[in-house]
N, C-alpha and C positions, 0 to 999 in steps of 0.2 A: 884589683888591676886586671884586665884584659889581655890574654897573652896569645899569637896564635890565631891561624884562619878558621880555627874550628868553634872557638870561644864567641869567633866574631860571627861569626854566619848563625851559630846561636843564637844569638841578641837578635837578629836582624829578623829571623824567622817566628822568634817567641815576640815579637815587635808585631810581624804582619799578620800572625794570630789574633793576638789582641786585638787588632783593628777588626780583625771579622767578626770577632766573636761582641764585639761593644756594638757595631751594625747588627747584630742578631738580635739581641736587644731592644735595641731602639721598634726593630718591625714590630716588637710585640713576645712576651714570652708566653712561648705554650699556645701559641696560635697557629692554626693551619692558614700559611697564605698561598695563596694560588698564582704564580707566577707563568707567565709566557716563554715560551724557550728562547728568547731572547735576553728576559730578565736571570734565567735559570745558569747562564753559561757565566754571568760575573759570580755564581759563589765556588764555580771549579778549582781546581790546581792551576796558575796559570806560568805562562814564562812571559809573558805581559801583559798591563790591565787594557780591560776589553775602549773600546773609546766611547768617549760620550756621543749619543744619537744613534748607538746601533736599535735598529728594528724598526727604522724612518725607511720603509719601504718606497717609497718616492722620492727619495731623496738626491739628485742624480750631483756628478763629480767631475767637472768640464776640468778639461787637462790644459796645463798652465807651463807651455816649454816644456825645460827637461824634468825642473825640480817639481812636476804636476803629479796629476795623482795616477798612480799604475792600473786603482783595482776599484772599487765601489765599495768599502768596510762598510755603509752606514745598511744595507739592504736588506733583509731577514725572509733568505727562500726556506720558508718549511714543509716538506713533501711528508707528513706522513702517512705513513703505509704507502708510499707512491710505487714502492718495489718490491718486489719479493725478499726473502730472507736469503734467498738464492743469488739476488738481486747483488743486494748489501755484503754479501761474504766471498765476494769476487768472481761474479757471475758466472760460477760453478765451471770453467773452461780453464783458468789461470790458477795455477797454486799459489802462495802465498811466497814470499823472499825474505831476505834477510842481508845484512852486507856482506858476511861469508862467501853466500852464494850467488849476489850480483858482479864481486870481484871473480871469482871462479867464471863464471860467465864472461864476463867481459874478455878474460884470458884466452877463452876459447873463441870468442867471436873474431878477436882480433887476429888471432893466428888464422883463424880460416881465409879472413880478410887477407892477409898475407899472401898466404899462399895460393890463393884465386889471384893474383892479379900478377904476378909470379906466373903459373904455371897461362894465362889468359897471354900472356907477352909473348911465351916462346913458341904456341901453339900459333897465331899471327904473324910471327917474325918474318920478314922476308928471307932473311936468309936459313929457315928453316923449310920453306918449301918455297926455293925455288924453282923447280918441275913442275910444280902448280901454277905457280905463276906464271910463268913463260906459257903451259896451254889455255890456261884462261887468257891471257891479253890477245894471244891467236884466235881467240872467239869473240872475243868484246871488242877489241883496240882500248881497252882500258889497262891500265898496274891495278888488277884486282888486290896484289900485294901491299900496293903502298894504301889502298882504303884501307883494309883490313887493319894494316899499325895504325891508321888514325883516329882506330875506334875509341871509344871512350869506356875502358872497361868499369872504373866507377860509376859513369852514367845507369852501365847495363846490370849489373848490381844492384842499383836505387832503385830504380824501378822495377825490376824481377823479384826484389824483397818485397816491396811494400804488396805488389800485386798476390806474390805468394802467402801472403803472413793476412791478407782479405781471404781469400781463399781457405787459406786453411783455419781462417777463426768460423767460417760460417759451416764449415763441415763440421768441425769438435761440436759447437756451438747445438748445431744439433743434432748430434749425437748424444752429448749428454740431455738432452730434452725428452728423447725418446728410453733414452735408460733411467728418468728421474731419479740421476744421480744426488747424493744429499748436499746440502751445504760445508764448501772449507775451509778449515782455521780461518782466522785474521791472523793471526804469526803463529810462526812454529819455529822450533830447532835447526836445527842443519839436518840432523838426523834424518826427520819429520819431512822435510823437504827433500830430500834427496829421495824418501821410499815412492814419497806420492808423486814424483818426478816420473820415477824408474813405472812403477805401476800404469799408472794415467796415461803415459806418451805410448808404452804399449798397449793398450787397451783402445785407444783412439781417445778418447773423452778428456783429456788435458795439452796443453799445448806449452811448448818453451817460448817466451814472448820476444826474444830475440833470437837464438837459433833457429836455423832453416831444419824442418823433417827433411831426413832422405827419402830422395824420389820415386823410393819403392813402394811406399806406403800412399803418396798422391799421384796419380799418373800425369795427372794434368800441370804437373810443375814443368814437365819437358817442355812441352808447349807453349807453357807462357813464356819459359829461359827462351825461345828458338823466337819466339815472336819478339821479343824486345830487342835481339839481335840482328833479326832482320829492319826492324824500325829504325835503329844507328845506322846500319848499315844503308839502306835506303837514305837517311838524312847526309852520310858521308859523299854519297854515288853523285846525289846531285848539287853538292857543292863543286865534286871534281868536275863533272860534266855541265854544270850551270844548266840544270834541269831537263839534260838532251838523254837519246836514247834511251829511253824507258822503257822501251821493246826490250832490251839486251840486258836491260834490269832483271824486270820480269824472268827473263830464259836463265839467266844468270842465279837467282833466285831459287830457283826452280830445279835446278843441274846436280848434278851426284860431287861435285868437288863442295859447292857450298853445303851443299845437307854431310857431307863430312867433314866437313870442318865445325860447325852446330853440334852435330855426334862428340866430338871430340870433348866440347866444351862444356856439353851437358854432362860427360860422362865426367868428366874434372870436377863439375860442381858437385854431385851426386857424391863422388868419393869423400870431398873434404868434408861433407855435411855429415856422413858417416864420424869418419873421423873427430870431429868437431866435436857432436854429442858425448862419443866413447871418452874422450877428454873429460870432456864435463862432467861428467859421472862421477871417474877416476880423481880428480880430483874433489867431489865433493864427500866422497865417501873417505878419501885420505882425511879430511880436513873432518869430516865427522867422529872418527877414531880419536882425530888429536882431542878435540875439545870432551870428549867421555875420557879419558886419561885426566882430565884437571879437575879433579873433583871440590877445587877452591873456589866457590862461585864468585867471592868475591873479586879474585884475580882475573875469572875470564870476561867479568863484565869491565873490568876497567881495561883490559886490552881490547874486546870489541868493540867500545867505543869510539868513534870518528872524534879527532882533533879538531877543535876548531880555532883559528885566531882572527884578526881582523888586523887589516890596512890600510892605509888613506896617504895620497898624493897628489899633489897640484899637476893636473893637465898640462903638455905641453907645449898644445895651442891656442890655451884660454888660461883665465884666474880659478878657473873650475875646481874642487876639488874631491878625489876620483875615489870614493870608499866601496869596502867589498870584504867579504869575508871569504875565509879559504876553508873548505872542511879534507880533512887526512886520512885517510887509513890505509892499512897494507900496502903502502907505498903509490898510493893513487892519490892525488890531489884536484878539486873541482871549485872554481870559482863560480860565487854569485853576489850580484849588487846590492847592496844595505836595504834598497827600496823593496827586493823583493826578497831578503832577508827575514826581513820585517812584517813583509806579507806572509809569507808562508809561516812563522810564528804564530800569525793571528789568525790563521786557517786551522791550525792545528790544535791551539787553542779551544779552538769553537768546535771542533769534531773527534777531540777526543778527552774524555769528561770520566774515565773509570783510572785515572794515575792515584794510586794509594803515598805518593810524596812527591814532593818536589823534584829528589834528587832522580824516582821512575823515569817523572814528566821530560825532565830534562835529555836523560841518557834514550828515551823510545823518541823524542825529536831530534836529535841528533844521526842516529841510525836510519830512522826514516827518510830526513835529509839528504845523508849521502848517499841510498840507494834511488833516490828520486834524483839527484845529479846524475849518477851514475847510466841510469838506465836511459835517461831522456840524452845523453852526451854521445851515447852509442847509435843513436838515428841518423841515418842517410839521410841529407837534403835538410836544409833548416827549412826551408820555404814549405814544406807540408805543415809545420807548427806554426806557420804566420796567424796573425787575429787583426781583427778589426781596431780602428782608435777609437777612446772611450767618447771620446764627443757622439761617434755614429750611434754606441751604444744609448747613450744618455738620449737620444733621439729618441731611439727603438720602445726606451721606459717608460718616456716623457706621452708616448702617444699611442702604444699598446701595451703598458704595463706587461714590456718582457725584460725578464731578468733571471735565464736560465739560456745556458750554452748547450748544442748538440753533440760539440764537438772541439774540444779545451784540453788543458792544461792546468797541471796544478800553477804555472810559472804566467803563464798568458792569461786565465781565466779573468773575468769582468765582476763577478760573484763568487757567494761561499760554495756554489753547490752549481755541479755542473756535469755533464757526461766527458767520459777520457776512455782516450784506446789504452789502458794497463789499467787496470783498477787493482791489481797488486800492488804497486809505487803509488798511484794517486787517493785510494781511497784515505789515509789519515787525512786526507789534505781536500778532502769536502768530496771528490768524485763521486756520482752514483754510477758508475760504471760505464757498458757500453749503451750507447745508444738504439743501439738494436736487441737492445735485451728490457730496458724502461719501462717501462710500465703505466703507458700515458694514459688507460683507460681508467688508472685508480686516481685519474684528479677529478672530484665532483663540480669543479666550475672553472675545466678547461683551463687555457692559457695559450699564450704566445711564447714561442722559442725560438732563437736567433740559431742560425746553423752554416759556419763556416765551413764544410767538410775538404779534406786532403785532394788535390786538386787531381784524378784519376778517373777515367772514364769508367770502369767498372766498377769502380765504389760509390760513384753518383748513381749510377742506375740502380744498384742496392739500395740507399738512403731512398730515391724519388719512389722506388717500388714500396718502402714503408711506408712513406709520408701518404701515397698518395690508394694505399690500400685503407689506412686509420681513417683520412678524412674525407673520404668517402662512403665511408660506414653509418648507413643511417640509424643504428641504431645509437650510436653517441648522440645526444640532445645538445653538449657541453661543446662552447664557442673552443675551436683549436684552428691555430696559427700556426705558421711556420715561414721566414727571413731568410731564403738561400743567398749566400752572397759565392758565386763561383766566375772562374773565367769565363770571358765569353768567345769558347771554340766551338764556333757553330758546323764544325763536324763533326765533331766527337759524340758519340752514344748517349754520354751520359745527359749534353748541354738540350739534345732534341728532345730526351724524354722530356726534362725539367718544362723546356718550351713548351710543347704539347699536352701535357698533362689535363686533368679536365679542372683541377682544384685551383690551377693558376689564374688567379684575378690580375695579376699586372706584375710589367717585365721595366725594370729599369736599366736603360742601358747608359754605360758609361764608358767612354771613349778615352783609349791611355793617350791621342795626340789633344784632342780636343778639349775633354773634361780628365786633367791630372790629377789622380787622387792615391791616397797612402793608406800601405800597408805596416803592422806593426810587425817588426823580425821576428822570428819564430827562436832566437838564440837572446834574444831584448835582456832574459836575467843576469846573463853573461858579458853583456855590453857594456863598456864604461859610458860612452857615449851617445848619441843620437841612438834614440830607438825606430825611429821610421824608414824607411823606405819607400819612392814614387815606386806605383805599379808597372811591372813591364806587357803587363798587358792590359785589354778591354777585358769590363766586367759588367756580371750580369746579374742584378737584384730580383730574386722571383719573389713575389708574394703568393701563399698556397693558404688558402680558408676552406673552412666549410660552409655550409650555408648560414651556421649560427653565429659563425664568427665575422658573415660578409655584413652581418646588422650591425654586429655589436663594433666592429674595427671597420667602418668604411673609409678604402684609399682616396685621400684630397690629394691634391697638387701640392694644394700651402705645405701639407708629410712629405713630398716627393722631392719639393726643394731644398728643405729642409734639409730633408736627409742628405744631397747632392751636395750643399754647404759644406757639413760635417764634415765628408768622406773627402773633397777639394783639402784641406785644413791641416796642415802638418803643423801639430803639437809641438814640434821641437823648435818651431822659428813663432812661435805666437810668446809676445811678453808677458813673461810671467811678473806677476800681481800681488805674488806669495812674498809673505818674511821673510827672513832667516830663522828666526825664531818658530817658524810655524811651516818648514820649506811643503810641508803634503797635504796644509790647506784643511787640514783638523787638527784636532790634539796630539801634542807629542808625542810619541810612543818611545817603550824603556825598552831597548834592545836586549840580547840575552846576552847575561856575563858566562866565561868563559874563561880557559886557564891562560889565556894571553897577557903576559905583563903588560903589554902595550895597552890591550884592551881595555885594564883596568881604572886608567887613566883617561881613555876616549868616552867610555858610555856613562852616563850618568845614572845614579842607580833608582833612583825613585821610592817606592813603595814597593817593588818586590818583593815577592813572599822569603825565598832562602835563592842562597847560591852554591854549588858544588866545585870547588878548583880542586885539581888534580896536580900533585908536588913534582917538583920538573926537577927531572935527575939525571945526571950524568953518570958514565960509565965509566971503565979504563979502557975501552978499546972508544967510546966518544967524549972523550976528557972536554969539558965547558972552558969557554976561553975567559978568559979571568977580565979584562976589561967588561965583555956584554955582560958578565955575570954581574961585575958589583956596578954595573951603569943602570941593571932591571931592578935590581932589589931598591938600590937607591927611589927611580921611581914608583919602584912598589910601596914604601914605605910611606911617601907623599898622597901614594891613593890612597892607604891603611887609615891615613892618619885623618884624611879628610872625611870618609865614611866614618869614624868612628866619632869624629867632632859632629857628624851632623845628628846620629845617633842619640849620641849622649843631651845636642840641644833637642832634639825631639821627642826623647823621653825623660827629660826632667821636670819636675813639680815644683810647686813654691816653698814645698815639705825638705827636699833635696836638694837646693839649687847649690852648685860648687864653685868656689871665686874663680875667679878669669887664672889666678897665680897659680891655683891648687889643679885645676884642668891643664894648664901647660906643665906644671911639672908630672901631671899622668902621662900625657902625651908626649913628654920625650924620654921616660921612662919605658913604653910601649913602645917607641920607635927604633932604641936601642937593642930590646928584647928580643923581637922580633926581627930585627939584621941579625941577631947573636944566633938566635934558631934556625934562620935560613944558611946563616953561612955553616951550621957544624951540619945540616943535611949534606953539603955536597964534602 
């Protein structure tokens, strides 16, 4: 008799052994077969089976409404050697993280957040300078006062982050090039992190990927803080004035009251970002000492482990129904949607292939998850993580066999393998890091890469200064492509280079009044609902080749409407075509079980290799309320009972088969047992 989740996870595990091992078999014993790294990734650890048609490299995935397809499973990009080793270990600029030290971080970011927009209020207030005010309006005839509160202090944060955190990646960036600093962990300790933290940020050569350096160490942060301050403020002046006076702007601008009040503001941010890092030290070194006092590794891996449970509920203005899984720790909780649940699974899966068990595999995606929640939840502006709808992409495959991102997410991404701004957080999850570090001269027959870049004038002029320095390199023979899809602000720096460039063969422009077309949200994981978005502006599709690529991809019109189609096309109102039975338009996928009682009864379990639940226990300072308790077990017992029946039919022979009477009376002998041992834990 079977008693117990540990008996049973047993059976289930020595079960999906033997299936490997009888498929071992069958290939041949004592034979060397030569398998494909797409064949190679179904004999890993996995936390789900890989699907059928992975490595149909043309295989494209037209998205079908809501219940359509997120991502492209079926695709197989293999770069290798396409990077450096520098490349692959987190482009030698980022140290590695851990959820210790992304919650520590996020603590400190958030308090700085605080108190920047705090100290950003009183510094504007009218009734803090009104002496100022009064001699400004006597020079303008404007309430310089009342623009000043209507500034948009998170606006001027979002944009002075993103611009400082370009900046300061291409200085570290190279720096460490010039010092041929070595390659950094894939994971380390708290400890291990915290040294090369302290080290690296002084040294120049490493960078915190969401705290801001103090200003003392970039000069150039003042300047960008006082330029985006001026840009609000300018956008304020002429709503007040309905675009008059702009002499008095200018002078205004220009005068010793505004550049002291900018003084004031920069000297504010300067201090918290002080502040902020001292924080973050200070706590990770506390947090470092604690975990070296617990010398039970087993206790500290099951406390650092994230929580996970799962949830499902009917929409409240459709029959839709609305699933999502939660993952926990240290009092932080992050939601994401089954669909991309499911995907990030099978990312992780396929890029991480050294797990020595199940129970590893399971607890390093877990961890990985919620620092990869964690850090992408902390970004200003969803609208810089927007992507493309996969129909555009399925275009892009269908007619230049491209299938590789410039610039993605582990959460948005179209394929396995893609460039991202953190390759700390993204690399388990297929990343090859940054784009500006890639390594596109080690592909011997070229390609096509689609390139959404963060919508900022000084980061397009970086990217077109790459793009259009590579492909014009006569010394590359190999066809290279490159798919900008950016706004079309034909002032801005970055849109004229793109335009003028010499590599640009052809400019698609698309009109937000005349040609409406969709973007996917940049928070879509996070969405129960509609993932798209109509664009609120005009956009502008560059095509950039070299001369090998202008034979090998020549632009037709029949591509150009095509792709106009595509990008018109909101996914979310096209009828879907899809089962129930089959809602993603391929093979089922077994989600990953979880110590959720609910859970247990929601996922079906399939052929999984093993599962790990973790014993849910009560305290006397959080005593379990005795209804939910025996209304979970009650359900636990119905899930127990039903994996075990399916078990026992799937591994019986005609040697063992046991009457229908003799199995129900195991079965409610085991379901008795099993309430008996769950109730004497609590």
């Amino acid at each position: 008799m079977i008693r117990g989740e540990k008996e049973l996870l047993f059976v289930m595990d020595e079960m999906t052994r033997g299936d490997k091992k009888q498929s071992t078999k069958e290939n041949g014993e004592g034979e060397n077969v030569t398998k494909c790294p797409a064949q190679l990734i179904f004999d890993n650890i996995r936390l789900v089976p890989e699907i059928e048609g992975y490595g149909d490299s043309s295989r494209s995935c037209p998205e079908n409404g809501k219940a359509g397809n997120i991502w492209n499973p079926y695709v197989s990009v293999c770069f290798k050697d396409v990077s450096s080793s520098q490349n692959i270990q987190g482009d030698g600029y980022m140290p590695p993280t851990c959820t210790v030290v992304e919650v520590a971080r996020r603590r400190a970011y958030e308090n700085f957040k605080k108190k920047f927009y705090a100290a950003f209020k009183w510094i504007v207030d009218i009734s803090q300078s009104q002496k100022l005010d009064k001699e400004e309006k006597e020079k303008t005839n404007v309430a310089m006062g009342t623009i000043w509160k209507e500034l948009p202090s998170h606006s001027i944060l979002e944009r002075f982050y993103f611009a400082f955190k370009v900046e300061e990646t291409f200085r570290v960036m190279q720096i460490a090039k010039e010092k041929a600093r070595g390659a950094l962990p894939m994971r380390a300790d708290v400890a291990q992190i915290t040294r090369l933290l302290a080290q690296g940020i002084d040294e120049g050569v490493l960078i915190d990927p969401i705290l801001l350096t103090p200003f003392q160490k970039y000069k150039v942060s003042c300047g960008l803080l006082k330029r985006e301050i001026v840009f609000q403020f300018t956008r304020e002046w002429k709503r007040a004035t309905k675009g008059k006076d702009s002499d008095d702007l200018s002078t205004y601008i220009s005068s010793r009251l505004f550049q002291k009040r900018c003084s004031k503001i920069v000297n504010v941010m300067n201090d918290l970002c002080v502040e902020a890092e001292s924080n973050l030290m200070h706590d990770l070194k506390k947090r470092a000492s604690e975990i070296s006092l617990n010398s039970d590794n087993k206790k500290r891996n099951k406390k650092c482990t994230p929580k996970l449970t799962f949830q499902s509920h009917k929409a409240t203005d459709s029959d839709d129904i609305i699933e999502y899984y939660t993952l926990t720790f240290s009092g932080l909780s992050f939601r994401v949607g089954k669909a991309h649940f499911e995907k990030l699974q099978r990312l992780f899966d396929r890029h991480n292939t050294n797990s020595t068990s199940i129970e590893e595999h399971q607890h390093l995606f877990l961890c990985d998850l919620f620092v990869l929640l964690a850090r992408y939840d902390l970004l200003e502006g969803a609208g810089l993580q927007s992507s493309l709808s996969g129909n555009v992409f399925d275009v892009l495959l269908k007619h230049f066999n491209c299938n590789f991102e410039c610039f993605a997410s582990p959460f948005n991404c179209r394929y396995e393998r893609f460039c991202s701004a953190f390759p700390d957080t993204d690399r388990p999850f297929g990343s090859l890091g940054s784009f500006f570090n890639f390594n596109f001269e080690a592909l011997p027959h070229g390609g096509c890469f689609q390139a959404n870049p963060p919508f900022t004038s000084d980061f397009l002029l970086k990217m077109c200064e790459r793009m259009e320095h590579f492909l014009t390199n006569t010394s590359i023979t190999a066809p290279f492509m490159f798919v900008v899809f950016v706004p079309a602000w034909q002032d801005s720096q970055g849109w004229k280079a793109l335009a003028t460039c010499s590599s640009m063969v052809h400019h698609l422009f698309l009109s937000q009044k005349d040609d409406p077309h969709y973007y996917c949200e940049g928070t879509q994981y996070r969405r129960m609902k509609s993932r798209y978005r109509i664009a609120s502006f005009d956009t502008s599709v560059f095509f950039m080749q070299n001369m090998s690529a202008k034979e090998r991809w020549p632009i037709s019109e029949n591509i150009i409407q095509e792709l106009k189609t595509a990008f018109q096309t909101n996914p979310d109102n096209v009828i879907s075509t899809i089962s129930k039975e089959n809602p993603h338009g391929y093979k089922k996928e077994v989600a990953f079980k979880t110590n959720s009682r609910q859970l247990a009864n929601k996922i079906e379990i399939g052929n999984i290799q093993s599962f790990q639940k973790r014993k849910h226990k009560g305290t006397a300072a959080t005593p379990l309320k005795r209804k939910k308790t025996k209304k979970k077990f009650a359900d636990d017992d119905q899930s127990q009972m039903a994996i075990l029946s399916s078990l026992v039919g799937a591994s019986a022979s005609p040697s063992t088969t046991v009457h229908q009477t003799e199995k129900d009376e195991k079965m409610k002998d085991f379901s008795s047992n099993a309430f008996a041992q769950g109730a004497s834990r609590r």
